[in-house]
BATINU-826704 format. One line per 5 residues: number of its first residue (from 1); their letters; for each residue x, y, z of N, C-alpha, C. Coordinates in steps of 0.1 Angstrom, whole numbers. Layout:
BEGIN
NUM> a> X:Y:Z:X:Y:Z:X:Y:Z | ...
This chain:
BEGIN
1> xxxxx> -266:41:-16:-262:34:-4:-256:20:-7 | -260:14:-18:-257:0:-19:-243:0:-24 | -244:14:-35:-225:13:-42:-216:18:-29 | -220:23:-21:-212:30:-11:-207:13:-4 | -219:4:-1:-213:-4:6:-205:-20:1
6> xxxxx> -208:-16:-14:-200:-20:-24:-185:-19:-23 | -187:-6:-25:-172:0:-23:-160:1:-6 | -173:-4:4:-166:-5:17:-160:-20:16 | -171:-30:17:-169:-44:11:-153:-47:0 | -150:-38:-8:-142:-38:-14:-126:-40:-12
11> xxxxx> -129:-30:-7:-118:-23:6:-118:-35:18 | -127:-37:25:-123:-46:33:-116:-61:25 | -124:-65:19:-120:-81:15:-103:-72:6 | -101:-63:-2:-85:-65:-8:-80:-61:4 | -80:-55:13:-70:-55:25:-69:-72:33
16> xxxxx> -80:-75:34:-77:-89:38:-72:-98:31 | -76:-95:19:-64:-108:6:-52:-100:7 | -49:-88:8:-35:-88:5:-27:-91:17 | -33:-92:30:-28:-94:44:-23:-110:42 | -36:-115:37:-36:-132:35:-21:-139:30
21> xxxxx> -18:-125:19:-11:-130:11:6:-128:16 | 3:-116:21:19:-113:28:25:-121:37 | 11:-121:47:14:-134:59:18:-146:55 | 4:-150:45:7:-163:42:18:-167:34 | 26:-159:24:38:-162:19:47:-161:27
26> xxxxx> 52:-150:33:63:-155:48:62:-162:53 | 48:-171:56:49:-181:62:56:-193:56 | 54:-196:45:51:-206:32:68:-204:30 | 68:-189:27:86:-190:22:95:-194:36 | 93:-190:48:103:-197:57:103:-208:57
31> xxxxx> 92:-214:56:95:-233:57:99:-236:50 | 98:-232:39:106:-237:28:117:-234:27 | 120:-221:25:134:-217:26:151:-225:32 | 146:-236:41:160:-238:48:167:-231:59 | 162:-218:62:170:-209:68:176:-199:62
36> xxxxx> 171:-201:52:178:-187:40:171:-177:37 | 170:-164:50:164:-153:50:167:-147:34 | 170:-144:29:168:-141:12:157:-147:3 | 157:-165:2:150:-169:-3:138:-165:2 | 136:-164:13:123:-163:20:117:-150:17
41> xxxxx> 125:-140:17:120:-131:16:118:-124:-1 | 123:-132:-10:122:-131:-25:107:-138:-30 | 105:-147:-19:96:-157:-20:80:-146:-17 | 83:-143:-1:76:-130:5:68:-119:-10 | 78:-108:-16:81:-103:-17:75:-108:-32
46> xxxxx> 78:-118:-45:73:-114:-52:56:-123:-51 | 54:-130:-42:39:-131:-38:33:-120:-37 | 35:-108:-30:29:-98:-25:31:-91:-33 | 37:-89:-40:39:-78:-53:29:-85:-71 | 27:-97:-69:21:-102:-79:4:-104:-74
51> xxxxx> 3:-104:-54:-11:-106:-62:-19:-87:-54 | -7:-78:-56:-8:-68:-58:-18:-65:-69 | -14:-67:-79:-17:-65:-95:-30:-69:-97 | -33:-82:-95:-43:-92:-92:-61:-83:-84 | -49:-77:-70:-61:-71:-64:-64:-61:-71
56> xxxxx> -58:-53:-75:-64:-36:-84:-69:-37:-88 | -68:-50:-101:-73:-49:-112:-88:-56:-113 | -85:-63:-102:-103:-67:-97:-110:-61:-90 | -104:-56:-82:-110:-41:-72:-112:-29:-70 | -101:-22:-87:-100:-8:-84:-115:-3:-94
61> xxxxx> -119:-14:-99:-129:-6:-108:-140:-4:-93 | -143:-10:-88:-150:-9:-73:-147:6:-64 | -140:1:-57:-130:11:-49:-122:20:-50 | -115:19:-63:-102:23:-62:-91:13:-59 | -95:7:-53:-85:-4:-46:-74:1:-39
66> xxxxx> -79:12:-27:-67:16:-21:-59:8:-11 | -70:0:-2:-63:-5:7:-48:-2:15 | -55:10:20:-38:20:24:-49:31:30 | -53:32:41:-55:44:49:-46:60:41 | -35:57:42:-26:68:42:-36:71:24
71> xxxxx> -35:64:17:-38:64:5:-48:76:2 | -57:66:11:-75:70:8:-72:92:19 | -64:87:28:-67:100:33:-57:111:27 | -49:108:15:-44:119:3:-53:118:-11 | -59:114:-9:-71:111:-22:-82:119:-11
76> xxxxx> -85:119:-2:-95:130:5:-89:144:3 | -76:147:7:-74:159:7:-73:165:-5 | -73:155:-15:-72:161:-30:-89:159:-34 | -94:159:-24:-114:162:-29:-117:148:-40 | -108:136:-40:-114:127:-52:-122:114:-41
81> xxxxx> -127:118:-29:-130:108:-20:-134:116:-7 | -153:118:-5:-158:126:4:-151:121:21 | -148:129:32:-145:130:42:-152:115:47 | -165:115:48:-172:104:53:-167:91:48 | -168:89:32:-166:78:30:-156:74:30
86> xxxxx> -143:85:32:-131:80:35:-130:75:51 | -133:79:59:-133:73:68:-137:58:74 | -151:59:66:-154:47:68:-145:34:54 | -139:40:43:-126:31:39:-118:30:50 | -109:34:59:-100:32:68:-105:23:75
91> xxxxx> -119:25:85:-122:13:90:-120:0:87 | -129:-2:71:-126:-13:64:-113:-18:60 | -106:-7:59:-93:-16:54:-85:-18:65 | -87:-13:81:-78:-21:93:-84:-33:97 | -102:-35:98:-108:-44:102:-104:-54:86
96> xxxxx> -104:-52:76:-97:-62:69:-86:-65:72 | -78:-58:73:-62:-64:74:-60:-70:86 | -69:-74:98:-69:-80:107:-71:-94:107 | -83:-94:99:-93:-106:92:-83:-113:78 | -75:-105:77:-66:-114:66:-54:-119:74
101> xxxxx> -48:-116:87:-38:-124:92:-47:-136:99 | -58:-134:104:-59:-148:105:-61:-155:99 | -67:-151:87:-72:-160:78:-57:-171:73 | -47:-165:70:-36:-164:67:-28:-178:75 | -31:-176:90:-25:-185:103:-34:-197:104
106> xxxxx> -48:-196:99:-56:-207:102:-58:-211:86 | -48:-211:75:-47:-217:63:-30:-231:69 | -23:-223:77:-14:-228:84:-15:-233:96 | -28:-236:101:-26:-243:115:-24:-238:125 | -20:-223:124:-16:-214:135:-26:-206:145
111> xxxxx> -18:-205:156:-30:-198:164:-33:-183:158 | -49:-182:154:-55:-175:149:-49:-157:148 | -46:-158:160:-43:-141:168:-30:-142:174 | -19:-138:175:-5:-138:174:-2:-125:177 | 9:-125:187:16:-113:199:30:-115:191
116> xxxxx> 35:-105:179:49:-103:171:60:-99:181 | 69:-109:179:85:-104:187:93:-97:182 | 94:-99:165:101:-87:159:101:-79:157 | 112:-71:164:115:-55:163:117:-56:157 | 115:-39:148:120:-38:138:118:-18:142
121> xxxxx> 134:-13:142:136:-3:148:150:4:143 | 151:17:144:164:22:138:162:31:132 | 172:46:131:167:58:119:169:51:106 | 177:42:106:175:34:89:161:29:86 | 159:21:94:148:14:94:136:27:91
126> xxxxx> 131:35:101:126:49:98:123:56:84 | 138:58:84:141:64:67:131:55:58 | 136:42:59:133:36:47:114:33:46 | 108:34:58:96:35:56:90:46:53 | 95:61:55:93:74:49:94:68:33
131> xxxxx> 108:68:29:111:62:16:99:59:5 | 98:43:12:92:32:3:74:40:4 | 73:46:14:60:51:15:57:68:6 | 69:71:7:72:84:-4:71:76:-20 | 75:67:-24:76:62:-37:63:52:-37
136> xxxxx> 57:52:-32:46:43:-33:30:53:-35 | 31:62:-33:23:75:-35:26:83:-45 | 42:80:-51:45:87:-61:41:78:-75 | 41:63:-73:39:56:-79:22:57:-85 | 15:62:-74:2:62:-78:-2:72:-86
141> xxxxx> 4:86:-81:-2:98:-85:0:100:-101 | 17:95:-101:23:95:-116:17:85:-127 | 13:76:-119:5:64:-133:-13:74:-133 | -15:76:-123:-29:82:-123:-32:93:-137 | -20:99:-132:-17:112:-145:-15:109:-158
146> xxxxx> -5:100:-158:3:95:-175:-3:85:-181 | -7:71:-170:-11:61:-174:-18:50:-167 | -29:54:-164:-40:49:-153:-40:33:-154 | -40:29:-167:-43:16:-168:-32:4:-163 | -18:15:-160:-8:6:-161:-9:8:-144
151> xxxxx> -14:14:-136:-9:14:-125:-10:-1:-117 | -19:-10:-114:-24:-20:-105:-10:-27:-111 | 0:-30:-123:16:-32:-124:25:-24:-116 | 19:-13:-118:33:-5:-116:35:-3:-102 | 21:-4:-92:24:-6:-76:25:-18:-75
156> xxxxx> 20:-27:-78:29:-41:-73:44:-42:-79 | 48:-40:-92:63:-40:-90:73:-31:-84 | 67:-15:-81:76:-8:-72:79:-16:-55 | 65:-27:-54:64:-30:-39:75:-44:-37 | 75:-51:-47:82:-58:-52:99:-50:-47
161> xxxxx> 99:-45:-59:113:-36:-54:115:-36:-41 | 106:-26:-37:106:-17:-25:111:-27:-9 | 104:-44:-14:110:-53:-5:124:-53:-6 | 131:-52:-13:149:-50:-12:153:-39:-10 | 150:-28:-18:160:-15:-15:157:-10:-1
166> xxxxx> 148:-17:7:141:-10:22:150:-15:28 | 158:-8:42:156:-18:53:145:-24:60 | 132:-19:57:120:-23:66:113:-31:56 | 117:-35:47:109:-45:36:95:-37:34 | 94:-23:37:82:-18:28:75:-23:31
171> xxxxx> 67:-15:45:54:-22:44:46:-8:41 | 50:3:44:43:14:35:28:18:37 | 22:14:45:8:12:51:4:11:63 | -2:17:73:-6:17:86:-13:7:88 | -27:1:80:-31:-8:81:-21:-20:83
176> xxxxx> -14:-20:74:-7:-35:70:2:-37:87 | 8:-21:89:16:-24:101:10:-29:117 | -5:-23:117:-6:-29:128:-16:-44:129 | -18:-49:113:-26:-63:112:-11:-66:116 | 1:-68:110:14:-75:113:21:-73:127
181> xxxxx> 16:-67:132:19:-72:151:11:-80:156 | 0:-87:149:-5:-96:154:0:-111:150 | 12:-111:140:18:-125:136:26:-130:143 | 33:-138:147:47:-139:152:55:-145:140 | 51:-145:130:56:-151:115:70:-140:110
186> xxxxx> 78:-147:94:83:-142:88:79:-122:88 | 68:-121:87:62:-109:83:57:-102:93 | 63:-105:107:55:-96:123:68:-82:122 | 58:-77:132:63:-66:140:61:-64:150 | 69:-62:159:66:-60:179:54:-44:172
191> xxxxx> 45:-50:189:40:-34:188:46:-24:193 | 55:-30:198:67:-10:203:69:-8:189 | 73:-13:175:80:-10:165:66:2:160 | 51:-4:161:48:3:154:43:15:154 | 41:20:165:40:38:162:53:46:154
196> xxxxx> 64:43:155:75:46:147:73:47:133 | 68:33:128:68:29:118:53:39:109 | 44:41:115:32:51:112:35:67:113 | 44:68:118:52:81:121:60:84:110 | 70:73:105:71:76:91:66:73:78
201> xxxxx> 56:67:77:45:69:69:44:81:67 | 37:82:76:26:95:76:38:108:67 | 53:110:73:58:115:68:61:117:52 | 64:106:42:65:101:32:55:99:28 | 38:100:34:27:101:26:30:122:24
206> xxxxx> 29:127:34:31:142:34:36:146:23 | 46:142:22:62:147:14:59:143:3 | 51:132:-4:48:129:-17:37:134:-24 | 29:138:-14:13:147:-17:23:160:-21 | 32:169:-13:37:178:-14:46:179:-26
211> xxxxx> 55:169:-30:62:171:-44:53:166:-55 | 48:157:-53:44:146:-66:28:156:-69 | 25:166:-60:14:178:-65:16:188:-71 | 29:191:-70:37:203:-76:42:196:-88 | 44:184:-85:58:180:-100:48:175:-108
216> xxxxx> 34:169:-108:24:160:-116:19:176:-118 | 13:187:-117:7:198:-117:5:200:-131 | -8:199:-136:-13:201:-150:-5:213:-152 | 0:216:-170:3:229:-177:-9:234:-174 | -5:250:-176:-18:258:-181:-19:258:-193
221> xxxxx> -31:263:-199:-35:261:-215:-25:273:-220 | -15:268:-233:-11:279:-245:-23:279:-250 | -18:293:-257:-22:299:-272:-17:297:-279 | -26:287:-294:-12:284:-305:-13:298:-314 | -1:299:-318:3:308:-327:-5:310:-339
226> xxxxx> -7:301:-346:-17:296:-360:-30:303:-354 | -36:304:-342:-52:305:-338:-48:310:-324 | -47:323:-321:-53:326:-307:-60:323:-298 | -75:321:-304:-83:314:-300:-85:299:-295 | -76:294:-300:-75:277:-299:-66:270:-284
231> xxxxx> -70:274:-274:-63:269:-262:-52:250:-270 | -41:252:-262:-33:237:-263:-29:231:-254 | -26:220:-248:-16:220:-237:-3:218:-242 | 6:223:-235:20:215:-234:21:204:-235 | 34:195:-244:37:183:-240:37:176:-225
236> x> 33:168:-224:42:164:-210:57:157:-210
């Protein structure tokens, strides 16, 4: 009972640091910026992709450090995370990600809870959250397999990326999208945008469970030649 609530605790507080951090750097990079939507969002973008790294690697021995609903509920269907306690990760990680935009607005002065004006809509827009949310599951599954240790890198720098080659700046996460309609900052979303935006998720979580299971899919054991008896695997 106590690691279970270890592990919910987990999940809640890195969904809320990483909320803290998205928010709070959009916020931090616009004022600063001048008006130069680029800087701002280079600013954005490698904050949230650096203290990516930061949270895994302190959290994933805990949790996993999924902080991603979509995450935790393709890690259920692949049996590495019982029905229950995935559930109750989701909770935690939307009641975090809520608790990190304020946290985020009242480091800034801002009113706590915030109604987002930014649309953000369009089959591009669409696409690119399918996308960034397709390569961001592929990113997990493939370090999981080849190279575990490197992953809590290798998802913060694809997210990193994934802020430029998106039109939607990758937010890749259901959680993250609907704590971000509560900002009116650099980093909001109107709530008309977001059932769209969870629509293609969910899509590009589907579609990556579906290739990246087939294409990651353990060899079967050879028989070496020298010894019949001696099962081998294939290279990868």
């Amino acid at each position: 009972m106590e690691m279970a609530l270890r592990k919910l605790a987990a999940e809640a507080l890195g969904t809320a640091w990483l909320l803290a951090i998205v928010v709070g750097s959009g916020i931090m990079g616009q004022a600063l910026s001048g008006g130069n939507t680029a800087l701002a969002l280079m600013a954005n973008a490698v904050a949230t992709g650096a203290g990516l790294i930061v949270l895994i690697t302190l959290l994933g021995p805990l949790s996993g450090a999924h902080f991603n609903p979509l995450v935790t509920l393709t890690f259920m269907i692949r049996r590495d995370i019982r029905p229950a306690l995935a559930a109750a990760y989701m909770v935690a990680q939307f009641a975090g990600a809520v608790i990190g935009v304020g946290i985020a607005h009242g480091m800034f002065g801002e009113a706590l809870i915030q109604s987002a004006t930014r649309l953000r809509d369009g089959s591009g827009v669409m696409l690119s959250e399918g996308v960034a949310t397709f390569g961001l599951l592929g990113t997990i599954f493939g370090c999981l397999r080849f190279k575990p240790d490197f992953t809590p890198t290798a998802v913060g720098l694809y997210i990193t990326s994934a802020y430029w080659f998106t039109s939607s700046t990758a937010f890749a996460n259901p959680a993250v999208t609907v704590a971000r309609c509560l900002t009116d900052s650099f980093a909001g979303i109107t709530l008309a945008s977001v059932p769209g935006f969870i629509a293609a998720q969910s899509a590009g979580a589907a579609m990556a469970f579906l290739v990246f299971g087939w294409l990651l899919k353990s060899p079967p054991a050879q028989i070496s030649p020298e010894n019949k008896t001696t099962p081998q695997r294939m290279a990868s």
